[in-house]
N, C-alpha and C positions, 0 to 999 in steps of 0.2 A: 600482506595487504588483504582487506577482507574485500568479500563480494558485496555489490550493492545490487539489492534487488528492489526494485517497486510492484506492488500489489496495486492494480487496479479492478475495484468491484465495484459494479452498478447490481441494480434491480431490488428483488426484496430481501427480505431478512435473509430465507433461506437460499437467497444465490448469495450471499454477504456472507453468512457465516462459517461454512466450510472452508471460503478464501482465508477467513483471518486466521484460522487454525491452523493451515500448511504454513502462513505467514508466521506464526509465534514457534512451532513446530521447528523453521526454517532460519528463522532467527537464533532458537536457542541450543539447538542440534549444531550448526554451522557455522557458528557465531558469524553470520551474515548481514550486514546494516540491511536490513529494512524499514520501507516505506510504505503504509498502507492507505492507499487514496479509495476512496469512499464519499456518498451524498452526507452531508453535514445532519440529515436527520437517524444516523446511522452509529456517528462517533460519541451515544450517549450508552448506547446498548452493547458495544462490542470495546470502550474502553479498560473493564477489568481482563479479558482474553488476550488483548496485546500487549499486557504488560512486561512480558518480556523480551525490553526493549525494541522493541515497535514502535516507530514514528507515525502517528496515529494525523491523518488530513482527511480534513472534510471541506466539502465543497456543495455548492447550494445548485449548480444548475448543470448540467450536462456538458453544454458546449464547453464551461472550466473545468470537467473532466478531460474532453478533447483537449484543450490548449494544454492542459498539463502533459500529458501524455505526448504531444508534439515536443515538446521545451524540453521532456527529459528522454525521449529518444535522441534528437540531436545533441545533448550532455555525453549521450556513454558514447556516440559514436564518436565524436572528437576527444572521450576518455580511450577509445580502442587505438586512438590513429597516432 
């Protein structure tokens, strides 16, 4: 069974782009599903870096950062139990 990891990066480019590196890094090294959540003005500049196989989400306003981030904590923990 592979590991699922989700990446979540807010701010600007340069807090954005280091994340997706350990994310493609992390995905292709590990063969690990990843998930890269990100602001929707983000997933036009960092689509060729995740390409391997990187699930690439973008999102337009903060708070569905937050919500996302609640929805998929409660996921792995009823995936751990």
């Amino acid at each position: 069974m592979s590991r699922r990891v989700v990446f979540l990066a807010s701010g600007t480019r340069g807090d954005v782009q280091p994340l997706a590196v350990l994310a493609t890094a992390l995905a292709s090294r590990h063969a690990a599903r990843v998930t890269f959540v990100t602001h929707s003005e983000h997933v036009a500049l960092l689509g060729k870096p995740l390409a391997a196989g990187v699930h690439l989400v973008g999102v337009r306003r903060v708070l569905a950062l937050r919500q996302l981030v609640v929805s998929s904590a409660s996921q792995i923990g009823r995936a751990h139990v």
